[in-house]
N, C-alpha and C positions, 0 to 999 in steps of 0.2 A: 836747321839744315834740312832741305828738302830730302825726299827721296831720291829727284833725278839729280842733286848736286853729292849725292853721299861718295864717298870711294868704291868701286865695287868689291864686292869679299869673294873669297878666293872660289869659292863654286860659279859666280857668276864670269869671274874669271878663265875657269876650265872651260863651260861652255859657250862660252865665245869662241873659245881656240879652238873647241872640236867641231864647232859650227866652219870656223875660217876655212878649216884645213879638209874638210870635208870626211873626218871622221865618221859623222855620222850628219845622214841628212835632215834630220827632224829630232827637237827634243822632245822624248818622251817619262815622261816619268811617273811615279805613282804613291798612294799616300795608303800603306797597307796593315791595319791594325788589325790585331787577332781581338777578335768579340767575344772578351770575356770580362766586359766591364766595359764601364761609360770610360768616354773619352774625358781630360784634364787638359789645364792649363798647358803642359807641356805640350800635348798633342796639337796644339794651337799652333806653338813656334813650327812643328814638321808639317800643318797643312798650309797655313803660311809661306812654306818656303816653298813645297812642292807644286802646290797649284798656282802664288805667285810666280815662280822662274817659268812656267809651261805656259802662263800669258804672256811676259816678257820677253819671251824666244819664239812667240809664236807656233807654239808646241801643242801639245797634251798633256793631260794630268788622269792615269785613273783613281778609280776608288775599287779598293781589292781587300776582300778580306779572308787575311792568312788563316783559314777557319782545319787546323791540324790538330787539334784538341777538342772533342766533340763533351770532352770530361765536366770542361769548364766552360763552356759557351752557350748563347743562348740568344734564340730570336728577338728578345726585348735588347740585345746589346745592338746589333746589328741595326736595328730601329733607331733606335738613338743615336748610332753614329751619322746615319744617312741627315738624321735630323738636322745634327750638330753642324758637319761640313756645309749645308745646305744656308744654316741662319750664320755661317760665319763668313757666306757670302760667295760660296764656290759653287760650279760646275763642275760634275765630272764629265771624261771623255765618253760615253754610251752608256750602256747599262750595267749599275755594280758589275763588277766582278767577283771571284771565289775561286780560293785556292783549291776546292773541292772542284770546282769545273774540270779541272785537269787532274782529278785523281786516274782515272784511266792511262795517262799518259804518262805520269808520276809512274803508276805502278809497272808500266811496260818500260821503261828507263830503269827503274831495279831491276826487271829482268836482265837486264842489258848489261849493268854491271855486274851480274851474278856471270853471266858467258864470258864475260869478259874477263874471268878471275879476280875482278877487282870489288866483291860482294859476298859475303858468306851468311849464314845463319848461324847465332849462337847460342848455345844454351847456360852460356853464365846466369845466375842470377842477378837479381840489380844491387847485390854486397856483395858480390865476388867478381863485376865488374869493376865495380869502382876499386878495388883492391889493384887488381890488374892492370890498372889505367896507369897507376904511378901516381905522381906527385908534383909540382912546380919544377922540382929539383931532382928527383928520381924519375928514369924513365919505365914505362910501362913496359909487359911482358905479355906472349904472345897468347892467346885464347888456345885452349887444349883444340877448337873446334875449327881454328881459321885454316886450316890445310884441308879441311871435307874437299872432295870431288866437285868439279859443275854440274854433276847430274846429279849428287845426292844435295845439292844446297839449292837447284829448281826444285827438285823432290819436296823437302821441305816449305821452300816457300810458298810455293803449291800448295800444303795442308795447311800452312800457316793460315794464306789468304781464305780458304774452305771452311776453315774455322776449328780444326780436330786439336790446336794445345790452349789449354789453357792463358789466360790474359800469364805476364811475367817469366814465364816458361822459355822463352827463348824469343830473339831478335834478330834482324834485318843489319848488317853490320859494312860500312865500307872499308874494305883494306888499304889501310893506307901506310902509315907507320908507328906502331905504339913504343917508339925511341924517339919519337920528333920533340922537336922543343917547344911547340904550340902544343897543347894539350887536346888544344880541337879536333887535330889529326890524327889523333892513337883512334883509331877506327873506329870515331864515330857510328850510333845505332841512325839508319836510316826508316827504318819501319819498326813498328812494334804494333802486339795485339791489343786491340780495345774493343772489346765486344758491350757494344751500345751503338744505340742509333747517333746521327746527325741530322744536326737541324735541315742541312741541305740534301743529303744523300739517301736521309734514311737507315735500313738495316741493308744496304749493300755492299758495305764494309764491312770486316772487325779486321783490318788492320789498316795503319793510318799513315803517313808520310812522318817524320819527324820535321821541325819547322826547319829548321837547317838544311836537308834535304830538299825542301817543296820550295823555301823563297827565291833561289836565286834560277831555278829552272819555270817558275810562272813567271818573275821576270825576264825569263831569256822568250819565253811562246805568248807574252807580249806586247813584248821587241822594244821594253825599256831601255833607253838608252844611257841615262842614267839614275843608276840605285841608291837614292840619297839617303842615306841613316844614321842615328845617334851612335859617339864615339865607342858604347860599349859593347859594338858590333866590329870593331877595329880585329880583335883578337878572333871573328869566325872570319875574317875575308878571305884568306888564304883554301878555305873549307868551300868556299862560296864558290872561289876562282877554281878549284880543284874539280869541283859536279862538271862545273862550264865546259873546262878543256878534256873532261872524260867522257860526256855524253854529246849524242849527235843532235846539241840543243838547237834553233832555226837563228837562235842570234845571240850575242856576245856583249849581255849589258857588264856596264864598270860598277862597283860600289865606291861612293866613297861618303865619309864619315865626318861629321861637325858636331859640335857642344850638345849636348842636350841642357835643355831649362832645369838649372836647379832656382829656388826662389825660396829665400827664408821667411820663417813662419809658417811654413807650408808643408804640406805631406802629399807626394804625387806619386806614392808605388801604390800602384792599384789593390795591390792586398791587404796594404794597411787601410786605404778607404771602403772596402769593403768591410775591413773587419770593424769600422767607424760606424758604417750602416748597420749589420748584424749584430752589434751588439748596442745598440739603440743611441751612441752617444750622435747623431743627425737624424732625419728622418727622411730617409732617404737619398740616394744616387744624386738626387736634383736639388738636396738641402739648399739654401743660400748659403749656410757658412761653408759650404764642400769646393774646391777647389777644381768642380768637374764643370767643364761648357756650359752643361743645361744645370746645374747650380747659379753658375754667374751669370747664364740668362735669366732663371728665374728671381734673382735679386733685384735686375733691371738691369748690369751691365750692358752695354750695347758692343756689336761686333766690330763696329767700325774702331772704338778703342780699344780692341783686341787687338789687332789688326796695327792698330798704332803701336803698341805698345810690342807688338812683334818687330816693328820696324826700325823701333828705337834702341832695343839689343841686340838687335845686328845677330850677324852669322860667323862664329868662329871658330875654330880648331882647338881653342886653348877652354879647360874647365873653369867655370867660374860659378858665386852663389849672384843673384840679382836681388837687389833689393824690392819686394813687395810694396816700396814706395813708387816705383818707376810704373806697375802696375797702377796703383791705386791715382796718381797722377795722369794717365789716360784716362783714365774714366772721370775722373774732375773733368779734364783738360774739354769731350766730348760732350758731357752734359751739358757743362757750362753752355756751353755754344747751341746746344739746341736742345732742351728742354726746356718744356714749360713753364713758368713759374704758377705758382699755386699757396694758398696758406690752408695751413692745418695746426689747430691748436691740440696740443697731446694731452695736458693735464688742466681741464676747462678750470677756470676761475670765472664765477659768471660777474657781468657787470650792468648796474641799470642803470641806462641814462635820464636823470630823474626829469629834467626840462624836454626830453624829445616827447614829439606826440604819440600818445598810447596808440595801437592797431596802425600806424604809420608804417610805411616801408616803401623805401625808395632804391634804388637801382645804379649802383654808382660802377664806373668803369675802370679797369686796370687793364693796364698792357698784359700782353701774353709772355711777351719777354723784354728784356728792356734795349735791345737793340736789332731784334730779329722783326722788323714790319710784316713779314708775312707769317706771324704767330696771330693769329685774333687774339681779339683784346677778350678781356671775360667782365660777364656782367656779374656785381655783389651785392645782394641783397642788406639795405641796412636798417635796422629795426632798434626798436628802445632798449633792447637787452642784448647783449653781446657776450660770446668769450673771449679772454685773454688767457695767454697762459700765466698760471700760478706763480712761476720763477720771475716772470713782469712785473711784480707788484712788491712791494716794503712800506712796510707801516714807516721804517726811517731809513734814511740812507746816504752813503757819504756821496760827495762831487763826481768819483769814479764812476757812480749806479746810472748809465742810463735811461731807465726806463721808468715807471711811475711809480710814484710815490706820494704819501697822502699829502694832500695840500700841495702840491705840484701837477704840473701838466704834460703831457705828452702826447703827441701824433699819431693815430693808428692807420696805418699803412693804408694808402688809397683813400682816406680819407678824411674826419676829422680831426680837431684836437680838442682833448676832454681832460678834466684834474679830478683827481679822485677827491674827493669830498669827505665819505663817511665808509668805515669799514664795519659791516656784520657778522658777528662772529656763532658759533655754537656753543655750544656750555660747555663743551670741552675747551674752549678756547679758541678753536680751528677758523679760518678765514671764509668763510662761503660766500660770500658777497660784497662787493663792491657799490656805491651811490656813486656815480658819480655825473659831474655835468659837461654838457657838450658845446664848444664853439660854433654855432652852425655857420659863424663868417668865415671860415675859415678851411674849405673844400679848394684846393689847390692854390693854396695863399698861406701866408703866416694870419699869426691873431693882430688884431687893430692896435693892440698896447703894444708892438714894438716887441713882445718877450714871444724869444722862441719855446717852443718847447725842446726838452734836453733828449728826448730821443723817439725814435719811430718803432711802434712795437707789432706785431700782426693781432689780428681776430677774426671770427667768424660771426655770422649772426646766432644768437642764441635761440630765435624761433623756424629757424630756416636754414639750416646746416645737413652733411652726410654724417649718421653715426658711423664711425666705425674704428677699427681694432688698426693698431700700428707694431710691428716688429723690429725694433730695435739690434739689429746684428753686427756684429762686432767678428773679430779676427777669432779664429777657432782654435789658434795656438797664440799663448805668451811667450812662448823660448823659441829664438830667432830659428833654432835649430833643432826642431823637435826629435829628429829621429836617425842623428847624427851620433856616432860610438854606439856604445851599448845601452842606449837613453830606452828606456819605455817610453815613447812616442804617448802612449796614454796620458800618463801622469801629467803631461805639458798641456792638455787641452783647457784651454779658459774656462773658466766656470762664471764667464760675466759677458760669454761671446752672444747672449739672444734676452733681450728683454721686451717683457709684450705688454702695449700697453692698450687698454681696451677704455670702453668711451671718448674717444676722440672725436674732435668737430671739425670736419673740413667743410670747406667750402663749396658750395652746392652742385659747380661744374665737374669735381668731382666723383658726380656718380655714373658719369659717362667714360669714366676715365677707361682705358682699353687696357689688356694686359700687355706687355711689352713694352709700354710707352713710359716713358721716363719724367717726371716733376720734379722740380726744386720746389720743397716744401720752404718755403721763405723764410731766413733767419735758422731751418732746424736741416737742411741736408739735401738730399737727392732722393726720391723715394719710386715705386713703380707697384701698382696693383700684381698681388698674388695671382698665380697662375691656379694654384691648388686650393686653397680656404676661401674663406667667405661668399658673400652673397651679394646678388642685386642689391636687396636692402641695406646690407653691412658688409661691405668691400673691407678687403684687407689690404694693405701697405708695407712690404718690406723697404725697409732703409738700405740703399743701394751701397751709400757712401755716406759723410759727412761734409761740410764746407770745407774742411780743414782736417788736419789729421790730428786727431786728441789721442787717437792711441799713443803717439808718439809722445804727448807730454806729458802723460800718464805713469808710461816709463820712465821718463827724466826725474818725475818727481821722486 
């Protein structure tokens, strides 16, 4: 089912209606992560939706970051996200934005509700707030301090802002009702001291908006129209709607709230991949096994099956887990169709063709892809010595085997068909070489006696190949549900999710290969050059995907 034939889901829904009815003239909307960490898998499914619906409607989309915690953020997060939105194929509406842009205006809007009686300063501490607050079930109790004057709660907030109490010492508080049955409402801390610089402001602060506070008033000096966010923002809307109708904000956006991406096997709370990076089990933000954008860019995933695979689960109001096949299936589904083909033998078994001519080398052709024409074909150098891989070869083997086997013949891909002859072995026992002899009638033909050979295996040339190093990557959790009840999340991480396999022989094209660019290693996967390791001379290859999903039979067995 296409896109344009799908049913519309219910946001696309909404704005149609507000578009018909002239609620509002223009969709705007906006994709607003707080930069304190790379963006993930999930952040995909909200840039997908925000910046798809604002092409669809012929709207806007910005890029804004809720930057209210100077504690935890940082200019390489921000970098990264600009990145990510960028390779995942979006436009923003002008230049970033930042919630810090409007701290001026943030902070005269607290003034406003401090006059307005509807803002006090407290000096609870942060244990004897939460005491105060109440409970799900029990309501909260009023702060000894929420009756101060409006001159002595500007008075205060005045030295707050100047910097004379200490960080913790007291807070920025809205009055609203600490009997309410949302817990959001027992009057919330609007500001609080944090004496440290910002990445964007510098030391002109030490006190800060709280994000609840700051999101729904840079959305309203925006002039989003609508606030699109994951369900577990359901329980501040009312907090959201409350800033709105108490401040003299320029416009009146809506929030409303749909699924967020759960995905099993997977861990997408940013503090637990962080604590993955810091305590060395990846190496790095951008690991391939990491479930962060520039992770499954740097493995070779490509955007466009992001993008797919955003498409394909849909936008809904009800929670759900998705299966990490529907993923992994995008990115088949896009390789397939347009990457390269390529061979690369991993664990060389050398072979000498004992009839080809010595110092001979000849030039044979293969498609780029086997239905893509405007793929060029690639040229393969073929010489008397060759690799196969190790696993292609059995001294004996039954009817099921097939690939070569001694005194039998087999096909090597794009080329001839050769029988192994004679096996050389070490004194250990071990296989290092192969004899074996070559058909040369038989270059895009069968052999003259009528007998096929039983199977097609890849190779490289053994005097004319790229060395280099290959990454084996695999899922970074075994348990469908790593970090679900009271699981240590740790314990679940695979211990067989990277294997690296070095002296590899691929194929001479190769060494041209580009980062980002995606190959079918033939018969062994999907693979895509390191962004970060290796060399001109010795490129490295993380494995994107497989043909097939062997995790899953892996499990069954």
């Amino acid at each position: 089912m296409t896109s344009e034939s799908k049913p519309a889901h219910f946001l696309q829904n909404i704005i149609r209606e507000d578009l018909a009815q002239g609620r509002v003239s223009q969709l705007t909307t906006r994709f607003p992560p707080e930069p304190n960490g790379y963006l993930h898998i999930g952040h995909a499914k909200s840039i997908c939706l925000n910046f798809g619906l604002a092409k669809e409607f012929g709207g806007q989309c910005n890029l804004r970051f809720d930057d209210t915690n100077p504690a935890k953020e940082d200019v390489e997060y921000v970098e990264s996200i600009k990145r990510d939105v960028e390779w995942l194929g979006f436009e923003w509406a002008g230049e970033a934005k930042y919630t810090s842009d409007y701290f001026d205006q943030l902070h005269q809007w607290a003034i406003h509700l401090i006059k307005e009686g509807k803002a006090y300063v407290c000096d609870l501490s942060g244990e004897e707030a939460r005491e105060y607050r109440g409970t799900l079930k029990a309501p909260g109790k009023n702060s000894p301090y929420r009756d101060r004057s409006v001159e002595e709660n500007l008075d205060l907030f005045a030295r707050m802002t100047a910097g004379e109490f200490d960080e913790g010492s007291c807070s920025l508080r809205a009055k609203i009702d600490m009997a309410a049955a949302n817990i959001n409402l027992r009057d919330p801390i609007i500001y609080r001291i944090k004496k440290m610089a910002h990445h964007q402001t510098g030391d002109k602060w030490c006190v800060y908006p709280s994000y609840d506070f700051a999101h729904g008033q840079s959305d309203a000096i925006e002039g989003i129209s609508h606030s699109i966010c994951t369900l577990e923002f359901e329980d501040h809307k009312p907090l959201y709607d409350w800033f709105i109708e108490n401040l003299p904000v320029p416009a009146r956006p809506r929030q409303y709230e749909f699924a967020r991406l759960h995905l099993n096997y997977t861990v997408v709370s940013k503090r637990k991949l962080k604590q993955l990076v810091d305590e060395g089990f990846v190496d790095g933000w951008d690991d391939p096994r990491m479930p962060t954008i520039s992770g499954l860019r740097r493995r070779g995933v490509t955007p466009a099956s992001i993008r797919q695979f955003c498409e394909m689960i849909g936008v809904t109001r009800a929670d759900s887990t998705v299966d990490v096949g529907m993923l992994e299936y995008a990115i088949r589904d896009d390789l397939d169709k347009n990457a390269p083909r390529a061979m690369c033998v991993m664990e060389p078994l050398k072979v000498t063709l004992t009839n080809y001519p010595e110092g001979q080398q000849e030039m044979l052709s293969a498609p780029g892809h086997p239905v893509r024409d405007d793929l060029p074909a690639r040229e393969l150098p073929f010489t008397k010595t060759v690799y196969i891989e190790q696993e292609d070869f059995r001294e004996e083997a039954n009817k099921k085997y097939k690939r070569l086997v001694l005194g039998k013949k087999v096909r090597l891909r794009n080329a001839y068909v050769i029988q192994a002859d004679e096996v050389i072995k070490n004194e250990a026992g071990e296989i290092v070489e192969l004899l074996c002899s070559v058909d040369l009638d038989t270059l895009g033909k069968d052999p003259a006696d009528g007998v096929k050979p039983k199977g097609v295996i890849h190779w490289v040339s053994a005097d004319n190949n790229v060395d280099c190093e290959v990454r084996l990557y695999d899922r970074l959790f075994n348990d469908e549900s790593p970090d679900v009840g009271d699981k240590n999340f740790l314990e679940s991480v695979n211990p067989d999710n990277l294997k690296i396999l070095s002296g590899c022989k691929a194929e001479v094209g190769l060494a041209q290969a580009q980062v980002g660019q995606g190959y079918q290693f033939e018969r062994n996967g999907y693979f895509c050059r390191d962004s970060k390791y290796g060399s001109a001379e010795k490129p490295v290859f993380n494995r994107t995907i497989g043909l097939r999903d062997s995790f899953a039979k892996e499990q069954d067995n």
